[in-house]
C-alpha positions in Angstrom: -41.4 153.9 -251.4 -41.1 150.1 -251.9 -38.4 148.1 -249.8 -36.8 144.8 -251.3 -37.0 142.2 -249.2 -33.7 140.9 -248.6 -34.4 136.5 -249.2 -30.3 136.1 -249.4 -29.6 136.6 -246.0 -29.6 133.7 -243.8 -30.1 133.3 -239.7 -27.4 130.8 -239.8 -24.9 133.2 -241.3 -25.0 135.7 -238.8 -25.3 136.1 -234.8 -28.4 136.2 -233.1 -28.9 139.8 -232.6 -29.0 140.9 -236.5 -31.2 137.9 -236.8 -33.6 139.4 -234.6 -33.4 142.5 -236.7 -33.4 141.0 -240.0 -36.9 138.7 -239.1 -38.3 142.3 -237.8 -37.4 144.1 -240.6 -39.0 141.3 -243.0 -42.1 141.7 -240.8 -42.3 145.3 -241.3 -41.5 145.3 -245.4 -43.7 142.5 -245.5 -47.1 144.4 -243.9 -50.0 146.8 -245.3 -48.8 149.4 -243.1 -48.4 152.5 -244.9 -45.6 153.7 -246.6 -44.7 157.0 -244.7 -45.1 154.9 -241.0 -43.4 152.1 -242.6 -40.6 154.5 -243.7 -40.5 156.1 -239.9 -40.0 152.8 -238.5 -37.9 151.1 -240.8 -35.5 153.9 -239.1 -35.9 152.4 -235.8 -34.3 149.1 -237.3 -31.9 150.6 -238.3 -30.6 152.4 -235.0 -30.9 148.6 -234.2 -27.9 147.8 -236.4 -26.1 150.3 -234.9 -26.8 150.0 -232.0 -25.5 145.9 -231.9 -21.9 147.3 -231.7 -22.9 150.1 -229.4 -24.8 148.6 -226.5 -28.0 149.2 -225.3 -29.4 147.0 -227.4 -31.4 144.5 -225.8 -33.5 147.3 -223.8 -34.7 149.4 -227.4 -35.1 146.2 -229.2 -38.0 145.1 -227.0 -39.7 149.0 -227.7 -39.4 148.7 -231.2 -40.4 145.2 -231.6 -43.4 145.6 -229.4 -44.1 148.8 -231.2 -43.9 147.2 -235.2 -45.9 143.9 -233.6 -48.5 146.4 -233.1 -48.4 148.6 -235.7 -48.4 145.2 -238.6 -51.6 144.1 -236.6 -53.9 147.1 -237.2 -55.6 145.9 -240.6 -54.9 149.1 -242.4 -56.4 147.9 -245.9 -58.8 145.6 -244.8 -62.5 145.6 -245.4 -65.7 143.8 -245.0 -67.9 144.1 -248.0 -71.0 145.9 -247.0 -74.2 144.5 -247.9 -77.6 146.5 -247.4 -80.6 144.8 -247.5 -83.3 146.1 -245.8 -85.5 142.7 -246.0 -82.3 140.8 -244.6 -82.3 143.4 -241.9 -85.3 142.9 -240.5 -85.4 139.2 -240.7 -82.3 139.6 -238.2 -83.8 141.7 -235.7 -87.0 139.9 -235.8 -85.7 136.4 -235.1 -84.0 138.1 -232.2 -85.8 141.0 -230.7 -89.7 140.8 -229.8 -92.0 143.7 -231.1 -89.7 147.2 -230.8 -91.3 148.0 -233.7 -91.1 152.2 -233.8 -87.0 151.4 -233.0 -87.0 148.7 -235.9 -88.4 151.0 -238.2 -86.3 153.9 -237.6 -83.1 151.7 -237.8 -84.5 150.0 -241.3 -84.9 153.9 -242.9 -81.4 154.2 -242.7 -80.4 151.2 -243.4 -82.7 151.4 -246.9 -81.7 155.3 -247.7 -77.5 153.5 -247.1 -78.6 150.6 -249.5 -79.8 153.3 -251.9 -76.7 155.1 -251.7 -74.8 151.6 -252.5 -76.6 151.2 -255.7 -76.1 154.9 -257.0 -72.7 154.5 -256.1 -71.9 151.1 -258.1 -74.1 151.9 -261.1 -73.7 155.6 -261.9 -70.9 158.4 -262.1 -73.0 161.2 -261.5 -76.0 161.9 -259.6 -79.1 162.4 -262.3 -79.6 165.6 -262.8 -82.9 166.5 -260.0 -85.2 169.6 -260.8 -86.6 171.9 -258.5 -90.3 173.1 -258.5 -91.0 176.9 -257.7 -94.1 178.9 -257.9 -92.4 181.0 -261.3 -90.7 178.3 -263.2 -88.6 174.9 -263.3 -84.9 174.9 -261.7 -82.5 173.2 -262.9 -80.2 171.9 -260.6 -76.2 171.0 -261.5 -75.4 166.8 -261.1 -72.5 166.0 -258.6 -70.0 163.4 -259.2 -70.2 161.0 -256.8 -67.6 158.2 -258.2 -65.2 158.4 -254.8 -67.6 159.8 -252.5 -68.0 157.8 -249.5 -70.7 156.2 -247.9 -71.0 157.9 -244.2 -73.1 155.5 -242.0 -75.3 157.8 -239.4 -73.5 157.6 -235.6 -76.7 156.3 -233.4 -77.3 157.0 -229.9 -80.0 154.4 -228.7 -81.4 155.8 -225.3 -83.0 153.2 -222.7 -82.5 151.3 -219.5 -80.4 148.9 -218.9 -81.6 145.3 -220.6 -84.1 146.7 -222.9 -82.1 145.8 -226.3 -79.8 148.5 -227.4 -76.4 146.4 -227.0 -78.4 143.3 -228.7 -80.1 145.5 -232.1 -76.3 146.7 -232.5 -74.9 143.2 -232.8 -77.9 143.2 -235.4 -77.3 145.8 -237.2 -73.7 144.8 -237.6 -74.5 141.2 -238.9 -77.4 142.5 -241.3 -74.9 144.6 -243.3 -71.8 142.2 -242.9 -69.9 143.8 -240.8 -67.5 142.6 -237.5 -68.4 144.1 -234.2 -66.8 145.3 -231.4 -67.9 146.9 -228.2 -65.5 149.5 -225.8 -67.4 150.1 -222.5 -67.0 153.9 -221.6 -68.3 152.6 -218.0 -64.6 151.1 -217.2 -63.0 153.9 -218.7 -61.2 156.5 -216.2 -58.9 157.7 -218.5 -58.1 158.9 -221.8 -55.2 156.5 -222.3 -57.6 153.7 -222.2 -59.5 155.0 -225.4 -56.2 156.2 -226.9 -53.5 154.5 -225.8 -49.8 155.5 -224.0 -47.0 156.7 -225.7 -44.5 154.3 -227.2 -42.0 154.9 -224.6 -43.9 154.6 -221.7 -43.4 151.4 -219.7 -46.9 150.5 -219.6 -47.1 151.5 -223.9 -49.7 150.2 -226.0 -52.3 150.9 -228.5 -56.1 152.4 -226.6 -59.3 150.5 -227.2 -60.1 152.2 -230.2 -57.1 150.6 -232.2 -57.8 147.3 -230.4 -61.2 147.3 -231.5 -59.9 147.6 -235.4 -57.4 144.6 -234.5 -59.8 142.7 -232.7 -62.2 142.8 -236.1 -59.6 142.4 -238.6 -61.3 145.5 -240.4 -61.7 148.8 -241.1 -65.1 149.3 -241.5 -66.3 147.3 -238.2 -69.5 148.4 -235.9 -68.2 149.5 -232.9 -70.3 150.0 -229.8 -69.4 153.0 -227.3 -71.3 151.3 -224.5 -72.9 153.8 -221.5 -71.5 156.8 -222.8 -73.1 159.0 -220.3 -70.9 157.8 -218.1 -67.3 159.3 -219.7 -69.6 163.0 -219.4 -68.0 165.6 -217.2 -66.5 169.1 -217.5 -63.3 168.7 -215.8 -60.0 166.8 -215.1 -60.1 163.0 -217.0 -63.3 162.8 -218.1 -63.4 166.0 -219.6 -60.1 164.6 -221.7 -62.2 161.3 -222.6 -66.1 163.4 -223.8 -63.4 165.4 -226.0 -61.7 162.1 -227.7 -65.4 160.6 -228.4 -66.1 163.9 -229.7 -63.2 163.7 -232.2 -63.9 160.4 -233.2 -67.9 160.5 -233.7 -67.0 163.7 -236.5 -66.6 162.5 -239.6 -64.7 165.9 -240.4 -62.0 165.0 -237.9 -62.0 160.9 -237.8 -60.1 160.5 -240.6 -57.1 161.5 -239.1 -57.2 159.8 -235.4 -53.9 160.0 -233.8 -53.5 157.3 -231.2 -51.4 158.3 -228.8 -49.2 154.8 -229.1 -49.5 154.8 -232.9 -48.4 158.3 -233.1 -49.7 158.3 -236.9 -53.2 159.7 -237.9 -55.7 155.9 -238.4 -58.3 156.6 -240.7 -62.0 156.0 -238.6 -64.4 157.5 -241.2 -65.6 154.3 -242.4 -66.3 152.9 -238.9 -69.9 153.1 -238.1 -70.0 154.1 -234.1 -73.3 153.5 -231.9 -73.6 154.9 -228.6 -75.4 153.7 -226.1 -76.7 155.9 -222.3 -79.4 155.0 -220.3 -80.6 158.8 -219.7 -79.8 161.5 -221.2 -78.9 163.6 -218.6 -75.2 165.1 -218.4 -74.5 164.7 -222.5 -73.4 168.0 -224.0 -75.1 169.5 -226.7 -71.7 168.9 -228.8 -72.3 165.1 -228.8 -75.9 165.2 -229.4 -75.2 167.1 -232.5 -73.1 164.4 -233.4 -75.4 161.5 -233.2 -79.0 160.4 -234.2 -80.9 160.0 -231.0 -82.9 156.8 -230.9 -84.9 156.2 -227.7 -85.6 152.2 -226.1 -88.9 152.6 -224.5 -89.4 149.7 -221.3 -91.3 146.5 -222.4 -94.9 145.3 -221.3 -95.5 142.3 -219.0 -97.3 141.1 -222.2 -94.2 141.3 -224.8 -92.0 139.7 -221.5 -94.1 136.8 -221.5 -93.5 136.4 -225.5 -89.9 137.1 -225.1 -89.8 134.7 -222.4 -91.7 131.8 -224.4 -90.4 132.3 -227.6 -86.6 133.8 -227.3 -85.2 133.0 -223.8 -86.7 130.0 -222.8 -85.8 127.9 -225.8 -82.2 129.3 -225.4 -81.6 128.2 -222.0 -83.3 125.4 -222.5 -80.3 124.2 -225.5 -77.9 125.7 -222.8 -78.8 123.5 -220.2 -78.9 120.2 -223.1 -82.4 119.9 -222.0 -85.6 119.4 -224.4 -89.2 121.2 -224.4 -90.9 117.8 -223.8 -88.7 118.0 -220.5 -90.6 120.7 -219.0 -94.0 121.9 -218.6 -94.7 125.2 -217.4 -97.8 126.7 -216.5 -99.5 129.8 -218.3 -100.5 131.0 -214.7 -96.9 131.4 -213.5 -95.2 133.2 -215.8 -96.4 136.9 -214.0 -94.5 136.0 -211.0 -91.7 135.2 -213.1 -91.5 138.5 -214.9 -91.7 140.5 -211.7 -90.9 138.3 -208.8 -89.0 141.8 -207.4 -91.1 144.4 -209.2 -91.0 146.2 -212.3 -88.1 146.1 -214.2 -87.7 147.9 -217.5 -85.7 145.0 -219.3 -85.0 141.2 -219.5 -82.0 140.3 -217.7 -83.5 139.7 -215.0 -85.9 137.7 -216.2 -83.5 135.6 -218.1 -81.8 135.1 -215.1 -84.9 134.0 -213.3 -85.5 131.7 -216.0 -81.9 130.3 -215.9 -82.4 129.8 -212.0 -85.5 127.5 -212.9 -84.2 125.4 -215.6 -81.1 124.9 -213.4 -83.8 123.2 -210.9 -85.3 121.1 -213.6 -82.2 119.9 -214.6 -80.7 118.9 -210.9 -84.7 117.0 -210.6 -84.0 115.1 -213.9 -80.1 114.5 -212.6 -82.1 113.2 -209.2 -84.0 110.6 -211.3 -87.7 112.4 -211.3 -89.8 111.2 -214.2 -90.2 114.0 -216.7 -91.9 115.9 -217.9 -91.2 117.9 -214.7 -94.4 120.1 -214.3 -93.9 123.6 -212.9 -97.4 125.2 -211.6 -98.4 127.7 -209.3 -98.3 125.1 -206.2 -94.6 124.3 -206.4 -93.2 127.5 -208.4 -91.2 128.3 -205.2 -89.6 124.7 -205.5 -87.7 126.5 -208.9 -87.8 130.3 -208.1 -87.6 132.4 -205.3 -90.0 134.5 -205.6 -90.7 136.0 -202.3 -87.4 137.4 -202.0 -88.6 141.3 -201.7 -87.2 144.2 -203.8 -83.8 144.3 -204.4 -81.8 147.6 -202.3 
């Protein structure tokens, strides 16, 4: 059902209370929400009206003005246009992640059986007719319409420790195929609310994460990253609540109707590509691994540190810090100690940091007035980094 607009009705012409109703009720007629929630509000408004006359106004105009703010915010027939390109693809995750080649390869399969799926899909009604070859004679099997079929994107699990790439290849994979990203920490997450949301008549009310994520992107086809989401795992009390909600929303047979508790009307999550990250394992039920395409982030060489470090991290901090290479010289000889000045660890942060602390140095140097370029060598590398600081408990 379509509602007119009413243009005739001026502020000035009547008190400030139907006012208020009148510029919330253009809001509403005015958004994309649909026509059955629109139709469930618009009944809300107009208690308001009665309600001018009847008191109590003041108190359930904030609830339903809060609520239709909301509700007009979730982009419920927008869309990024996908675009899969496999060459693309990797281009993006090779400018920004060093060798990971077995991960890389996995991720471009999909990405190329997806892109195959797009063509099909924009080209042809039906799927050709395919054959099947027995031992006794040639099957033929029926073609299937696939005009309105949807393209479902796998939901990935990427397994690793911490700093070894999985949050970074996800932000790639959502630029390579055009798409807005998002990420919801399950870490911070204590309970279910926070995923989805309060009901409208609490005080604290509001959308969960999920339905901020969609606002957030402006989209309804976004990348969203369930960051750590071993830690949401348990079999009782909250978190028990929260595994089951990620369960819901990584099936593709039941995210189509996602009821946030706030929105109290079923949100449409099947074209949503989710990817999960855990560092382990350990404590996932075997529902959610059937859910999800396991994709395991093995640690990284002191050799591939040292190209990361060179080539990725030290030119960005480097821009950070408004310095230039012919600033600095560093020393092949050194660079061991600033991989592991602590030990072994599995991924770069702490080697970014480490390079962060040095730069930092050669910029407070160059501040001092030393003549550049400011040479860092085995002799003085405890001038820039601390590097007999022990293990860290």
């Amino acid at each position: 059902m379509d509602y007119p607009i009413d243009d005739n009705l001026s502020s000035s012409s009547i008190d400030d209370s139907t006012a208020e109703i009148l510029s919330l009720e253009n809001k509403l007629l005015s958004s994309s929400v649909p026509n059955d929630l629109k139709e469930e509000s618009m009944l809300s408004v107009n208690r308001l009206k009665r309600m001018i006359r009847m008191g109590g106004y003041s108190s359930e105009f904030e609830t339903v003005n809060k609520y239709i703010d909301w509700i007009v915010r979730i982009p419920w027939t927008s869309f990024s246009e996908d675009r899969f390109d496999i060459h693309e693809a990797r281009e993006i995750m090779d400018s920004t992640h060093y060798g990971m080649e077995s991960v890389k390869n996995l991720i471009l399969d999909y990405l190329a059986s997806m892109e195959l799926k797009q063509k099909n899909y924009s080209s042809r009604l039906n799927i050709p007719t395919q054959f099947q070859i027995t031992n006794e004679n040639i099957t033929e099997r029926p073609s299937v319409n696939i005009q309105n079929k949807k393209i479902h994107t796998p939901v990935f699990l990427f397994v690793g420790l911490q700093g070894v790439g999985k949050t970074s290849i996800a932000r790639s994979i959502a630029q390579s195929m055009n798409r807005k990203f998002a990420r919801i920490s399950l870490g911070a997450i204590g309970d279910v609310r926070t995923l989805r949301g309060t009901p409208r008549y609490s005080v604290d009310g509001e959308p969960g994460q999920i339905v901020k994520s969609l606002i957030r992107c402006g989209t309804m086809n976004p990348v969203i990253l369930l960051d750590e989401i071993e830690k949401s795992s348990g079999n009782v009390g909250l978190l028990s609540d929260v595994m089951a909600t990620l369960l819901e929303i990584l099936d593709p047979e039941q995210n189509a109707t996602f009821v946030d508790h706030y929105i109290d009307h079923p949100i449409d999550l099947s074209n949503v590509m989710f990817i999960c990250t855990a560092n382990n394992l350990g404590g996932l039920s075997a529902a959610l691994l059937d859910r999800v395409e396991v994709i395991r982030f093995t640690s990284y060489s002191d050799e591939e540190k040292e190209v990361i470090a060179k080539q990725y991290i030290l030119p960005g901090v480097l821009e950070e810090y408004s310095l230039t290479p012919d600033q600095i010289q560093i020393s092949d000889d050194i660079w061991i100690s600033v991989i592991r000045p602590v030990g072994f660890d599995a991924g770069i942060r702490q080697l970014e940091r480490n390079i962060a602390t040095m730069i930092r140095s050669v910029a407070r140097k160059i501040v001092e007035g030393e003549s550049t370029p400011i040479i860092i060598n085995k002799e003085n590398l405890s001038d820039f980094l601390n590097v007999d600081q022990g293990p860290l408990s």
